[in-house]
Structure formats: C-alpha cells, structure tokens
RODO-2510 file (C-alpha; in nm, 4 decimals, decimal comma):
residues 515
     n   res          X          Y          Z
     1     x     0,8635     5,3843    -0,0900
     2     x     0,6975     5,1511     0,1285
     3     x     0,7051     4,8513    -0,1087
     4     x     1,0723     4,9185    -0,1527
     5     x     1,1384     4,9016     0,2194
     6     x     0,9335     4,5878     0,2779
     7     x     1,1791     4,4430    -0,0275
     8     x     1,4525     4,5399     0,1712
     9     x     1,3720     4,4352     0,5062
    10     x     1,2630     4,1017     0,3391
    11     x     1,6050     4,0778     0,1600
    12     x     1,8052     4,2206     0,5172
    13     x     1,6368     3,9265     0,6784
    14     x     1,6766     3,6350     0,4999
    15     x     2,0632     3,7114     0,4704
    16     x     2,0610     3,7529     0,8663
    17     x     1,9156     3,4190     0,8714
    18     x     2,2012     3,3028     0,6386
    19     x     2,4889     3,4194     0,8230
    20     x     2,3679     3,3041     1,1715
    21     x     2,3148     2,9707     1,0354
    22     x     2,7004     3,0067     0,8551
    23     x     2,8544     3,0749     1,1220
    24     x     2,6855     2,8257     1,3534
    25     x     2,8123     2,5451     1,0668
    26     x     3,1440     2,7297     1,0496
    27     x     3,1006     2,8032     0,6923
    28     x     3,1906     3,0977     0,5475
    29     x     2,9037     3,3778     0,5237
    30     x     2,9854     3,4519     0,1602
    31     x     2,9869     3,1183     0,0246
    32     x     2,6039     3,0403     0,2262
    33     x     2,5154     3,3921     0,0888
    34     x     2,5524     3,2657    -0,2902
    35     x     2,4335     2,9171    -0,2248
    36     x     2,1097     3,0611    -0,1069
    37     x     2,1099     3,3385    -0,3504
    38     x     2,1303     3,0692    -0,5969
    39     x     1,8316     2,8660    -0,4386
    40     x     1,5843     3,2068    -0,4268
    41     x     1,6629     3,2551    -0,8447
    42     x     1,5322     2,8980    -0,8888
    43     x     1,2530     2,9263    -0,6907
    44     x     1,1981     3,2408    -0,6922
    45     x     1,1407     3,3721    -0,3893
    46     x     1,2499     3,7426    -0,3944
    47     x     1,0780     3,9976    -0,5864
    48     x     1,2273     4,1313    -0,9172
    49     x     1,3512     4,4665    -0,8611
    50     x     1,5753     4,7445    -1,0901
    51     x     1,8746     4,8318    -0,8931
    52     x     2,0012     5,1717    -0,9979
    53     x     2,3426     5,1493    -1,1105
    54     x     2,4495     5,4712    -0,9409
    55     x     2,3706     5,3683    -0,5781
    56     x     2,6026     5,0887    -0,6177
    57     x     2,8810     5,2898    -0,7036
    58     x     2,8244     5,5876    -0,4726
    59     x     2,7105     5,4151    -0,1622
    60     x     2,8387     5,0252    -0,1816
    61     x     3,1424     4,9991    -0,2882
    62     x     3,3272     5,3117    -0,1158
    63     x     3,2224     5,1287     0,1902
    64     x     3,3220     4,8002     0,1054
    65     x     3,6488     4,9017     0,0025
    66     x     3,6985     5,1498     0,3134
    67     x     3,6282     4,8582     0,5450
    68     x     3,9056     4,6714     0,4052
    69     x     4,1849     4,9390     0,4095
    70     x     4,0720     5,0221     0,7868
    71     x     4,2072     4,7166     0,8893
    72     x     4,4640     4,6770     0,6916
    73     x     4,8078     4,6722     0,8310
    74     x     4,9427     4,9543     0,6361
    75     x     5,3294     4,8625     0,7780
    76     x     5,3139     4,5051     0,6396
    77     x     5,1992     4,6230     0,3053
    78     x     5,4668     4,8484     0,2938
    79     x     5,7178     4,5946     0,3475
    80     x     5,5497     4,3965     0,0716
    81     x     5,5402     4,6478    -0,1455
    82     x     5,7193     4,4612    -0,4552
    83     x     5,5259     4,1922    -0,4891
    84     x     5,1442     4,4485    -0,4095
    85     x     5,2236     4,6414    -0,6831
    86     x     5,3399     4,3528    -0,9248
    87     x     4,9994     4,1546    -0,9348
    88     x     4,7963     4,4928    -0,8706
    89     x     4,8815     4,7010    -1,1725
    90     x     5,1209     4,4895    -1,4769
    91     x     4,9369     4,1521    -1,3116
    92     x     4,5822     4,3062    -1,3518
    93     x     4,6365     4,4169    -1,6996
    94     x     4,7611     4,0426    -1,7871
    95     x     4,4727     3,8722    -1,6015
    96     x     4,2804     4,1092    -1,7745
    97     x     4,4057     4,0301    -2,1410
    98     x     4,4209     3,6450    -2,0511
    99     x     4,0828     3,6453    -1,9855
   100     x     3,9264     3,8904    -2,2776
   101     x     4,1602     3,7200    -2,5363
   102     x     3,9787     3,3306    -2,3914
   103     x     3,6518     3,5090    -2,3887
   104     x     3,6634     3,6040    -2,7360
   105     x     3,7694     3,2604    -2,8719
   106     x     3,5498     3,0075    -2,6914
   107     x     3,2119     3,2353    -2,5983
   108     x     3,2139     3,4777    -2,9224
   109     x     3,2268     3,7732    -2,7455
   110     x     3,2789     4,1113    -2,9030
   111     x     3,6432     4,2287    -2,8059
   112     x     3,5240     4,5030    -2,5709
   113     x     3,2745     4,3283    -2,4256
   114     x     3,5262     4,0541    -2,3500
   115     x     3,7808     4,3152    -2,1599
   116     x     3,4751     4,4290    -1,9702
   117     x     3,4109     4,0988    -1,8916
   118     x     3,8264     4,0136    -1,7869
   119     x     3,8249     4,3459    -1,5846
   120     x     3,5074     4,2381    -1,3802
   121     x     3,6784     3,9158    -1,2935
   122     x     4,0097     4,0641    -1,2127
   123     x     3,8369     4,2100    -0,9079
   124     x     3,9319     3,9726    -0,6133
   125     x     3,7906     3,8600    -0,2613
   126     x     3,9803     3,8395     0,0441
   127     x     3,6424     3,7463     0,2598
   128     x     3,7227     3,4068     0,2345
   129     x     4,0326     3,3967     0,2021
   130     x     4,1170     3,5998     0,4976
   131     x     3,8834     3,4056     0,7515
   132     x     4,0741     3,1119     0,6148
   133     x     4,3942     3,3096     0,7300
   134     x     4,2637     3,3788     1,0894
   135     x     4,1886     2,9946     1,1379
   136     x     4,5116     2,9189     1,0948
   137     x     4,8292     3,0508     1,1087
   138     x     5,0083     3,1666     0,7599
   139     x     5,3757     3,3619     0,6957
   140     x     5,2783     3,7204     0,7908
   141     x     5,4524     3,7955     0,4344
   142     x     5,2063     3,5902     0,2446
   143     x     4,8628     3,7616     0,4215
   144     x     5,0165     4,1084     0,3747
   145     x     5,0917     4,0572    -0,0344
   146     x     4,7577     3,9035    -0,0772
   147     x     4,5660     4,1455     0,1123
   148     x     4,7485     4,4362    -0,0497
   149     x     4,6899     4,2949    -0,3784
   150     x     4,3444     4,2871    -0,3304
   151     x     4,2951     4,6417    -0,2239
   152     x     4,4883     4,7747    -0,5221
   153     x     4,4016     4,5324    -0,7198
   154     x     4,0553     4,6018    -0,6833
   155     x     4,1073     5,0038    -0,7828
   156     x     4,2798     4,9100    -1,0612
   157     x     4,0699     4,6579    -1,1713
   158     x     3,7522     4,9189    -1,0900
   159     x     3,9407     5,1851    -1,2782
   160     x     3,9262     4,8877    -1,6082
   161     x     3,5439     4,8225    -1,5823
   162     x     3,4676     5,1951    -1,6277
   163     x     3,7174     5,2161    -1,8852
   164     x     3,6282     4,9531    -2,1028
   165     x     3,2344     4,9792    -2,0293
   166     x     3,2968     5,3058    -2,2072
   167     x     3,4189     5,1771    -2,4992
   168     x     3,1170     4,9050    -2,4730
   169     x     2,9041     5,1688    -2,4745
   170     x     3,0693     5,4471    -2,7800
   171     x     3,1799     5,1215    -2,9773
   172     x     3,5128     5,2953    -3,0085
   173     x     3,8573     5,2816    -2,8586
   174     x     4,0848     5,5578    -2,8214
   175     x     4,4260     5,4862    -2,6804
   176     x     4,5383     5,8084    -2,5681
   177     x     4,2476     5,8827    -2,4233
   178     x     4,2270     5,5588    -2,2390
   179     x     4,5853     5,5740    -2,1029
   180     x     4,5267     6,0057    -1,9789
   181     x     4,1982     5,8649    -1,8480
   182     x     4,3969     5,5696    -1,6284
   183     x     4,6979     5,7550    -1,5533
   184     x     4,4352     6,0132    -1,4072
   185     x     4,2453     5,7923    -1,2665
   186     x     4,4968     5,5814    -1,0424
   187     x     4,7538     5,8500    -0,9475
   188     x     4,5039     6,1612    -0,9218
   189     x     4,2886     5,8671    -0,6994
   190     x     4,5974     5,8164    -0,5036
   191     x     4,6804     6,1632    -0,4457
   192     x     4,3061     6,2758    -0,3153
   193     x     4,3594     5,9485    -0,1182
   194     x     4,5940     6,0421     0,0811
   195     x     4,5372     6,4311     0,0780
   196     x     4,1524     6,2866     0,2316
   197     x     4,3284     6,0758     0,4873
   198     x     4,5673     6,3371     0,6476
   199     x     4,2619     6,5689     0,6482
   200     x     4,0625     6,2572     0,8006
   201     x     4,3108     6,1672     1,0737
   202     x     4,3256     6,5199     1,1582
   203     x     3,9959     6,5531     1,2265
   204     x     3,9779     6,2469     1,3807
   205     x     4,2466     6,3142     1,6678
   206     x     3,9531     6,5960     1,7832
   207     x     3,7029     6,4270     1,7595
   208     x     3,5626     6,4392     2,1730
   209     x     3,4219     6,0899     2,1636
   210     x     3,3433     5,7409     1,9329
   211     x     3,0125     5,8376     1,7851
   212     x     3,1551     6,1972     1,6462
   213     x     3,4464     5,9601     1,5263
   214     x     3,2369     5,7517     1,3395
   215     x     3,0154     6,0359     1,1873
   216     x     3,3792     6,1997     1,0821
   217     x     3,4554     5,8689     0,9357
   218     x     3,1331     5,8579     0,7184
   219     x     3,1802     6,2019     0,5956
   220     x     3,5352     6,1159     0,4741
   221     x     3,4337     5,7875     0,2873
   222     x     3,1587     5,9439     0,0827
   223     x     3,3006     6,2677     0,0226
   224     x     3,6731     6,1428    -0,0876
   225     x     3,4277     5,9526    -0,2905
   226     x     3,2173     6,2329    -0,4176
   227     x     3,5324     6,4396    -0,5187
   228     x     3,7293     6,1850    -0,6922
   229     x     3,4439     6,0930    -0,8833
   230     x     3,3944     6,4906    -0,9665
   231     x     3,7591     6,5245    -1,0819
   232     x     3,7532     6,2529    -1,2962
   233     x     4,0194     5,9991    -1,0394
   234     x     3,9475     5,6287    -0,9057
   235     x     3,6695     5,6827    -0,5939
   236     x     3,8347     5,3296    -0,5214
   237     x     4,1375     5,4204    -0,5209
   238     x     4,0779     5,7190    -0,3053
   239     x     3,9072     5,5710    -0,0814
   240     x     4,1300     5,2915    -0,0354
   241     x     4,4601     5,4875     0,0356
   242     x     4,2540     5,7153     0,2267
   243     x     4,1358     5,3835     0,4601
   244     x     4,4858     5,3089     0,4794
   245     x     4,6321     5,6592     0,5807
   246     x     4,2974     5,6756     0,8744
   247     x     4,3553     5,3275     0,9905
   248     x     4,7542     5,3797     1,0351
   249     x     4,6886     5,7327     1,1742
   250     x     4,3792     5,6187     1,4238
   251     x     4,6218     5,3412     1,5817
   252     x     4,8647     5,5639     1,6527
   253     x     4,6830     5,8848     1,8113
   254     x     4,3220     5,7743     1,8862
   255     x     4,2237     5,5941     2,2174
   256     x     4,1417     5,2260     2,2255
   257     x     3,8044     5,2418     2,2808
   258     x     3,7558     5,4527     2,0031
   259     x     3,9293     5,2366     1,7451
   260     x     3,7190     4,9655     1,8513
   261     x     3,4353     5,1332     1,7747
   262     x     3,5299     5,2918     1,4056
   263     x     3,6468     4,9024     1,3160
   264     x     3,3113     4,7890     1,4713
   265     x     3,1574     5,0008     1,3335
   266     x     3,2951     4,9649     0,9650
   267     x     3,2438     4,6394     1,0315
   268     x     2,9034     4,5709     1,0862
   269     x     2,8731     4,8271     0,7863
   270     x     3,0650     4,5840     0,5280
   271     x     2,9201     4,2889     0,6375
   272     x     2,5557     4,4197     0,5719
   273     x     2,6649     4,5226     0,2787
   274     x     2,7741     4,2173     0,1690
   275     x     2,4567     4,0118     0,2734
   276     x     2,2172     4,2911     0,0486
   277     x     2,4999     4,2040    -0,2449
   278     x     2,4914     3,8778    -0,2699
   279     x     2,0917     3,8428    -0,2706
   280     x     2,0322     4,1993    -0,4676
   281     x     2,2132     4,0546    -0,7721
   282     x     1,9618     3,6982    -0,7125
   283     x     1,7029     4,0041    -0,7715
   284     x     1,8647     4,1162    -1,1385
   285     x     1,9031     3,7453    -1,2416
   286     x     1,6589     3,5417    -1,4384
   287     x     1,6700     3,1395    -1,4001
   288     x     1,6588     3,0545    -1,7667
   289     x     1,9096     3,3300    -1,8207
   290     x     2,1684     3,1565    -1,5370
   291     x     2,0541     2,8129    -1,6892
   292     x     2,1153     2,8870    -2,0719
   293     x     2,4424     3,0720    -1,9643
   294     x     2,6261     2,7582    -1,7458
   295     x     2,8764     2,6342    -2,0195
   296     x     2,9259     3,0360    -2,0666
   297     x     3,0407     3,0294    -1,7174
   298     x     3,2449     2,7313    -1,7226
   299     x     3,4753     2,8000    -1,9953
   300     x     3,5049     3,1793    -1,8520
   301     x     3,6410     3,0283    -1,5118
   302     x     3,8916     2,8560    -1,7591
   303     x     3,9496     3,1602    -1,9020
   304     x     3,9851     3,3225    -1,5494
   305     x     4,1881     3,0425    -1,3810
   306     x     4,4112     3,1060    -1,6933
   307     x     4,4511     3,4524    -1,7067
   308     x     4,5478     3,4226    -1,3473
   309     x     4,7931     3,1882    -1,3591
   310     x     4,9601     3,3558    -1,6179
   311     x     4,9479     3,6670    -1,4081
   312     x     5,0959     3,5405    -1,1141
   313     x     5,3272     3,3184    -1,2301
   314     x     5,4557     3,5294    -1,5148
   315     x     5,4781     3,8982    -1,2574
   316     x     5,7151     3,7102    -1,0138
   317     x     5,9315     3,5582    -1,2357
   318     x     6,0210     3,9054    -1,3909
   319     x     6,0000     4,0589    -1,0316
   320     x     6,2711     3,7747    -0,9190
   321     x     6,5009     3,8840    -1,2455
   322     x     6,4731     4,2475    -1,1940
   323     x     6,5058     4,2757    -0,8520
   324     x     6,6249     3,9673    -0,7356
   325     x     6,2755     3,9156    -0,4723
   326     x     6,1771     3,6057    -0,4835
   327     x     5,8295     3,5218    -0,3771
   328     x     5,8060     3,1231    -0,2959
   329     x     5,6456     2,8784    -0,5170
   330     x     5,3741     2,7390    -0,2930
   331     x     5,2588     3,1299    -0,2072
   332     x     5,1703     3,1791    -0,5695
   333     x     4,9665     2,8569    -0,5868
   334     x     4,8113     2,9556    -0,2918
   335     x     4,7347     3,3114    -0,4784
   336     x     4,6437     3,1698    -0,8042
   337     x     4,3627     2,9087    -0,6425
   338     x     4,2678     3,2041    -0,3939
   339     x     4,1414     3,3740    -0,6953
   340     x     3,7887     3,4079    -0,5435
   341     x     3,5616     3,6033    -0,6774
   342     x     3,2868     3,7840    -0,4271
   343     x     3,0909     4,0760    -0,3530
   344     x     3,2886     4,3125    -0,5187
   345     x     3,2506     4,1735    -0,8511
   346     x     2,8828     4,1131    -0,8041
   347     x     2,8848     4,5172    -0,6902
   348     x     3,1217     4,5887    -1,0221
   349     x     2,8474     4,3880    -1,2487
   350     x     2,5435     4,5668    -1,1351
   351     x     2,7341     4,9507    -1,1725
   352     x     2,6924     4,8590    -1,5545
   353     x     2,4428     5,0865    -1,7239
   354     x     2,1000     4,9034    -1,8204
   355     x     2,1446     4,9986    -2,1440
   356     x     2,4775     4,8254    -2,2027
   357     x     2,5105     4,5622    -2,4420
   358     x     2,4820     4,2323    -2,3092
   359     x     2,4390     4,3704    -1,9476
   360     x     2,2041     4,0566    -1,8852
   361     x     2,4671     3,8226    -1,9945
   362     x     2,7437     3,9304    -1,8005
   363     x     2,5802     3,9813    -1,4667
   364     x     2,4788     3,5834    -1,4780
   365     x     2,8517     3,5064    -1,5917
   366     x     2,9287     3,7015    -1,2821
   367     x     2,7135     3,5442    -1,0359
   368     x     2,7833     3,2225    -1,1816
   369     x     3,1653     3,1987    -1,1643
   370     x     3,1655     3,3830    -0,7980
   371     x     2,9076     3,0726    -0,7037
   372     x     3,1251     2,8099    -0,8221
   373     x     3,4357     2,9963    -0,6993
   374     x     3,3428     3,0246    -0,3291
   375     x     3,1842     2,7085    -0,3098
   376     x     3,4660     2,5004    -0,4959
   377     x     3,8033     2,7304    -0,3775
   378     x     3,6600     2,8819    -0,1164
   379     x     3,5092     2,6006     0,1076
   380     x     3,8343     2,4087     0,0805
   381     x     4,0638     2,6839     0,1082
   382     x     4,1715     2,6048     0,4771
   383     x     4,2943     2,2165     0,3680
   384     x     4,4521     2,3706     0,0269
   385     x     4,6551     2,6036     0,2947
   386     x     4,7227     2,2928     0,4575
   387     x     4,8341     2,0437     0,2025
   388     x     5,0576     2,3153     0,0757
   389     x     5,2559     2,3276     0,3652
   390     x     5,2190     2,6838     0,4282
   391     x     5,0632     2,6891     0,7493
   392     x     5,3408     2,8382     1,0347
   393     x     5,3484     2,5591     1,2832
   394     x     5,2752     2,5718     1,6263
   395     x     5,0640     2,4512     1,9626
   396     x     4,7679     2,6210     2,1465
   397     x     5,0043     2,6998     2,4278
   398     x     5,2411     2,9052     2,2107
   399     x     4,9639     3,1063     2,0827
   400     x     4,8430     3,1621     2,4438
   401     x     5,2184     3,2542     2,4863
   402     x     5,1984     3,5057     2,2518
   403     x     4,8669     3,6591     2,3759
   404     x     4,9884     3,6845     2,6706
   405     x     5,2828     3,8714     2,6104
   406     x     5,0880     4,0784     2,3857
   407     x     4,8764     4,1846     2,6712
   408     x     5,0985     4,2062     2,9444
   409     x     5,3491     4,4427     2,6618
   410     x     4,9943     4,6803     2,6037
   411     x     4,9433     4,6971     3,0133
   412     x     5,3066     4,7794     3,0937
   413     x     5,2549     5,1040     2,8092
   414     x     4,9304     5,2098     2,9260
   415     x     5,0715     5,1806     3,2759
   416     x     5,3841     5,4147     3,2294
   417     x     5,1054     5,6959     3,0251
   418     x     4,9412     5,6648     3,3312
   419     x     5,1876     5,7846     3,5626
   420     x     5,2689     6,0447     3,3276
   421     x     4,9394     6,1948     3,3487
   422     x     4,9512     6,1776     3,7009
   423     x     4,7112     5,9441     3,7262
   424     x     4,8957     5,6953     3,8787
   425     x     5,1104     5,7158     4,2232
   426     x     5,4748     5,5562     4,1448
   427     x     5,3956     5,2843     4,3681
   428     x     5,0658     5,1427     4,2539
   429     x     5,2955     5,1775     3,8673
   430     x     5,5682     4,9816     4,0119
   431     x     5,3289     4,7199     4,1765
   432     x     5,1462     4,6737     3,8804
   433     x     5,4583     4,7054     3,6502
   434     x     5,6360     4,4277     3,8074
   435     x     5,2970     4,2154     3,7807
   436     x     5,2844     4,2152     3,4005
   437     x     5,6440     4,1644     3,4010
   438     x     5,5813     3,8317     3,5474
   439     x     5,3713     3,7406     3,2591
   440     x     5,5941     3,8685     3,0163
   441     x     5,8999     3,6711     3,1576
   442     x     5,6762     3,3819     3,1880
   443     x     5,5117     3,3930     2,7866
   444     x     5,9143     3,4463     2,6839
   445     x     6,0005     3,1517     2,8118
   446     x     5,7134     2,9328     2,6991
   447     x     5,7911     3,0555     2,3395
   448     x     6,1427     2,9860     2,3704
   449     x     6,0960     2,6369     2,5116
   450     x     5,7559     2,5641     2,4156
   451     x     5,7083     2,4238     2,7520
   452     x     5,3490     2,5042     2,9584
   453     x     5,3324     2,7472     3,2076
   454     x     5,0751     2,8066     3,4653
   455     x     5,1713     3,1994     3,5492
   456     x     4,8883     3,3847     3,7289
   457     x     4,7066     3,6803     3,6608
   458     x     4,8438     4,0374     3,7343
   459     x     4,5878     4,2228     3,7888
   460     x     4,4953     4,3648     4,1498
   461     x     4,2378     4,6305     4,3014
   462     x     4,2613     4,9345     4,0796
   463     x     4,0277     5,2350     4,0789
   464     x     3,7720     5,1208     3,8046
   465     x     3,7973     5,3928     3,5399
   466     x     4,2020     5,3015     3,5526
   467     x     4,0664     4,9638     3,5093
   468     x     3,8993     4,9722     3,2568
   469     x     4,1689     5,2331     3,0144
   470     x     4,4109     4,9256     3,0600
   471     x     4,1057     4,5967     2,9716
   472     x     4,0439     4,8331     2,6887
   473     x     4,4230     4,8937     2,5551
   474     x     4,4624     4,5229     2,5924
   475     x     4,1571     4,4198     2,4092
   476     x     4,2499     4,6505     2,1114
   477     x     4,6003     4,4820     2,1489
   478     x     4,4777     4,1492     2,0547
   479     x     4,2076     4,2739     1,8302
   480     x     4,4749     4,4079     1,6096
   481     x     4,7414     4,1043     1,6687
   482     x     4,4685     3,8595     1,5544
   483     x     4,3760     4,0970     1,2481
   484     x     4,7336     4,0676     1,1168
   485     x     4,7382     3,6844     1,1918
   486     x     5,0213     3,7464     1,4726
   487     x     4,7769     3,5184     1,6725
   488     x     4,5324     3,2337     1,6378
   489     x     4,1902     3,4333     1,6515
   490     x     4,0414     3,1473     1,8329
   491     x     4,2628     3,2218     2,1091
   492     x     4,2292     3,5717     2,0882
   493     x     3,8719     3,5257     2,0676
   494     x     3,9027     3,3528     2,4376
   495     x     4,1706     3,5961     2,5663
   496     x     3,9211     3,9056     2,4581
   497     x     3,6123     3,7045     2,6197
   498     x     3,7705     3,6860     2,9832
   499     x     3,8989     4,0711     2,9302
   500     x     3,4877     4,1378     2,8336
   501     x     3,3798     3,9602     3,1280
   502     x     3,6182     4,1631     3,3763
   503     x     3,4768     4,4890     3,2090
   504     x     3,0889     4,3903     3,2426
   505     x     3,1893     4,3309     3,6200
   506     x     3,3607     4,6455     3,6365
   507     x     3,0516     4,8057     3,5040
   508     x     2,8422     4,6502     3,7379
   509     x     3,0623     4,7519     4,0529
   510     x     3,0581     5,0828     3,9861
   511     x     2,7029     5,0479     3,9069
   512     x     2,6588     4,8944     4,2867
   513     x     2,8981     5,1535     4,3948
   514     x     2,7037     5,4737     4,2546
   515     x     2,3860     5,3286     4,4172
***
C-alpha cells in the first residue's frame, strides 16, 4: 500500500508540475500532459505498474463525464438537438465502421478487433477544444452542437467498446443480442439518468450548505453509476443525463455560492483526473512497443480522420434533406479537424481486460494517435478557428459591455428577492435599483454603438452579508456567461477578479468589525 501511494504521489506531482508550467506558456494542459507522458516512456522515468481495469471504469470515467454535463448548458443543447443526436448516435456508428473497415485493410487487424479499435477512437475531447472556445469568441450554435456531441457521443461510443470488446473476447458475434444489449444500454442509461437527476436535484435543493451539496453530488455520480452498471444500461450515459438534469436543476433552485462550489468542486475533480490519465497510461506503455507501433498509428489517424469526415459530412447532408437544418460548411470542418482525441480514450483503452487480445497493441495506438492529435489539431486549433472565419467579431469594450450588463441584470434580481424577503427597506432597493440601471443603460448603448463608455460603479454602503449575496450572484453570473462563451473569459476573468477583491475586503471588515 505504501509503495502504491508513493507511485501516486510521484505521478500527482509531476503532472502538477506540468500544468503549472502549461498554463504559465498558455498551452493547453492536455497537450503538455501527453508530450511529457511521451518523454517519461522514453526515458523511463515512472515505475511500471498494472492498472486494474475496473477502477477505471467505476471511479474515472463517471467523474470525467459528470464534470462535463455539470457545466453544460443543457438549454443550448436542447436547441441543438438535431444536429447532437446526428453525429452522436448514426455519426458514431459511421465513424465507427470507417475506421474498423481502414483498420482491417492497411494494419491486418482481425474484424472485431478493428471495431474495438474504431469505437475507442470515436470517443472525442472537448478539453481542447473548448479552452480554444473560451479564448475566443465562436457562434453559440457551433459550441453547443460540439459540446453535446461529445457528451453523447462519448456514451455511445462507451456503450461500442464494451460491446465489441465482448465479441473480442467470445470470438463471436450475435446480432440480436448486440442490438437488445445497445438498445438497453442507451435508453435504459437514459432513463436511470434522468430518474438519478430528479432524485439528485431534489436532494440537492435541501441540502443546508456547499459541503453536504458536494457529498450529495458524489453519492449521485457513483451510485447512478453503480446501478446502471447492475441493470445492465450505459453508466455513461446515466451519468451524463443525470449531470445534465443536476446542473440545469442546481442553476435554477440552489444559491450562488453553492453552485460555485459543486462546479469547483467537480472541477478540480476532472482536472486531477485527467493529469493521473494521461501519465497512468505512460505507466502501461512500453517504448519499443510505441516505437514498433508508429506507422500502426499513422495510417489509423488516416483511418480516423476518414471515418470522421465521412461521418460528419455524410450526417448533415441527410439531416439538411430530411429536415431541411442546415448546419454551415465551415462548422463541420471545424468539427471534423476538432476530432481530438484525449483522456477519455486513454481511460476507454485501459478498461480493456488484460487478457484481451492485442490489449498491448491497442493501448499504444491509443496513446499514440491522442499524442499526435493534441499536439498537431489541438495546439493550432485557435488559428484553424481563425482562418475559418468562424470567430464572432468584436472589441474588448463590447465584451466589457456585455459583462457589465450581465452583472448589473444579476444585481437588479438579487435586489428585488431581497426586498421580498424583507431584507431590504424599499428605499435602500430603489437606491440601489436605479444604480445598476445606470450600468445597464450605459452597457446597452455601448453594444448598440460600440462606442466607449466610462459609467461608474453602483455599488454603495450596504450591510456586508447583503453585500456579499449580491458579489456572489454576480460572480456566478459571469462564471456561467463565460462557460457558454456569451463572454470573452479573459474579461470575465478580470470582471470576477475585482468582484473577489471587494469580497476579501468585505471579509476583512467584518473581520475588523467583530473585533
């Protein structure tokens, strides 16, 4: 037990060093998580350790997936719905073909193997393509279908690896069985989903404070989890329609405070898992294995790149001829070269049994194509954005413009509760009121003439715990604006900063104050 703590600890901190030093270069975390992961197989560094198969599937990847439907705008993807579910369930199963049917020809697969190999790759990462969506500013539209995709995308693809890793493993396919077992899986997943989530808010709207919030949230993850996987449905897909139905829900009923701490919380969670990934797979991988297997991994990113394509290109056309939706050219380039492979997929590889067939094999494929992936899509995914011309235009000031009236809409609310509670006298309200409606008339008319404005601050003498409810309703405000790219994070980033700094001055006040 010892020895495998010191492994972990070693492995926590050398990916702590790794994303400090990423985000001090402004490169994305995942990409100088497999760069370095790549460096310690060479050399390596870390020791070699068995990762049991069953702790990746039970305690990673409900949590990475849960961390991505939590912040998901469940709205958007509803409005997007077309488009989701045409690259998530017929556009997995063509990716998924494309790929197996390469795989076969040009690295002599088996057939099954291949399809386990096209359903590991199917999985997508939005890591890097998201941060590339917060740095600048995209169509809502086009951030909601691709994040949507993923998160479905990802069940159904999950749903695929167990499927065919079966038949791997029997050496025998049975359709009807395979069609109960992923009719089953997907809608019985979805079902528990939400049947988890409606339980979960519930609980959630009584929970008395953030840390019996969080444990609630825990307890829902692993045990929507736990009973899919007893009942035979998707944990993945559970889990992520569950995340979605908490995440809506928790906006809508919990305080502010509190849903900064669950998405903080989750967070911090995903992201650590995400470090251990990306260097516990450099633990499974041998260098002469990786080495022997590189023209194995270039012609399956041709494969991939191809299935993809196909997918994409071949789901919106029929989508546009049965529906009459048409999804713009340059979005489905950008979704075809955002096919980035990432944690997920490394998590997918190393749920394989040991005793599978070429289990060796197809975790180096894996970690191979998600290295060159993130390093050659996802690196220049920003400029691709770019160069396609799908980057919304506009200045610094306008995004201040639309903080601002963000903000100042998220005081004037929390203001009027207020008063209904009684907490407020009508004429501190209608003071205050008519202060934030100053900003919001001013950040109107900046964003209808895009000309600067120098409008002052709104805020007076308040007793501190009032304070403090409305810093924290306006921080959440922007937290979620910049989530769903409705802002520039940079400049939410600053606005949250200065709303921080009033709070730890607050703090200390009332600190002075007490004394």
């Amino acid at each position: 037990m010892r020895e495998q703590l010191e492994h972990l600890l070693l492995v926590l901190a050398v990916g702590a060093a790794v994303a400090i030093g990423a985000k001090r270069l402004f490169v994305p975390y995942n990409v100088a998580l497999v760069i370095v992961g790549l460096l310690l197989v060479f050399t390596d560094v870390l020791p070699k350790a068995p990762m049991d198969p069953e702790v990746v599937l039970l305690a990673f990847l409900p949590v990475l997936v849960f961390e991505g439907a939590l912040f998901a705008d469940a709205d958007g993807l509803l409005s997007a719905r077309r488009p989701i579910l045409a690259l998530a369930l017929p556009g997995v199963l063509i990716s998924l073909m494309g790929t197996a049917a390469v795989a076969t020809l040009v690295l002599a697969l088996p057939f099954a193997t291949a399809l386990l190999l096209g359903a590991l790759l199917s999985i997508t990462d939005t890591v890097s393509v998201l941060l590339a969506f917060r740095s600048v500013r995209v169509p809502h539209r086009l951030a909601a279908i691709m994040e949507g995709e993923s998160l479905f995308n990802d069940g159904t693809a999950l749903v695929l690896v167990g499927l065919t890793t079966a038949v791997v493993m029997s050496g025998h396919f049975d359709l009807a069985h395979t069609l109960r077992a992923l009719a089953l899986g997907m809608v019985g997943g979805a079902v528990l989903g939400f049947a988890c989530g409606a339980l979960g808010a519930l609980v959630l709207r009584r929970t008395p404070d953030h840390l019996t919030a969080i444990l609630a949230s825990c307890v829902l993850v692993f045990g929507t989890s736990l009973v899919a996987e007893r009942v035979q449905a998707s944990p993945v897909i559970a889990v992520v329609v569950a995340g979605l139905t908490v995440g809506r829900a928790a906006r809508r009923i919990l305080d502010p405070s509190r849903v900064l701490a669950l998405q903080g919380f989750w967070e911090t969670a995903g992201f650590g898992l995400n470090v251990l990934l990306f260097l516990l797979v450099g633990m499974q991988i041998d260098a002469r294995m990786l080495m022997a297997e590189a023209p194995s991994i270039g012609l399956a990113l041709i494969a991939l790149h191809a299935g993809r394509a196909v997918a994409v290109f071949g789901c919106f056309a029929v989508l546009r001829a049965v529906t009459g939706e048409r999804v713009p050219r340059r979005w489905q380039d950008v979704m075809v070269f955002g096919n980035i492979k990432g944690a997920l997929s490394m998590a997918a590889v190393l749920t394989l049994p040991e005793t599978l067939p070429g289990r060796s094999r197809l975790v180096a494929i894996v970690f191979g194509v998600t290295f060159v992936t993130l390093v050659t899509q996802a690196l220049p995914f920003r400029r691709l954005l770019v160069w396609l011309k799908v980057v919304e235009q506009g200045g610094g000031d306008i995004a201040r413009a639309r903080a601002t009236l963000i903000e100042a809409r998220k005081g004037q609310a929390d203001l009027d509760d207020l008063m209904a509670a009684g907490l407020l006298s009508r004429h501190e309200h209608a003071e205050r009121r008519a202060g934030y409606q100053t900003l919001v008339i001013s950040a109107e008319e900046r964003l209808r003439s895009h000309i600067p404005s120098t409008a002052t601050d709104a805020r007076g003498a308040l007793d501190p715990v009032i304070e403090t409810a409305l810093l924290n309703g306006q921080k959440a405000a922007l937290l979620d604006a910049a989530r769903r790219g409705l802002v520039d994070v940079d400049v939410a980033n600053e606005r949250m900063n200065g709303i921080d700094r009033q709070l730890i001055a607050l703090a200390n006040t009332s600190h002075h104050g007490a004394s």
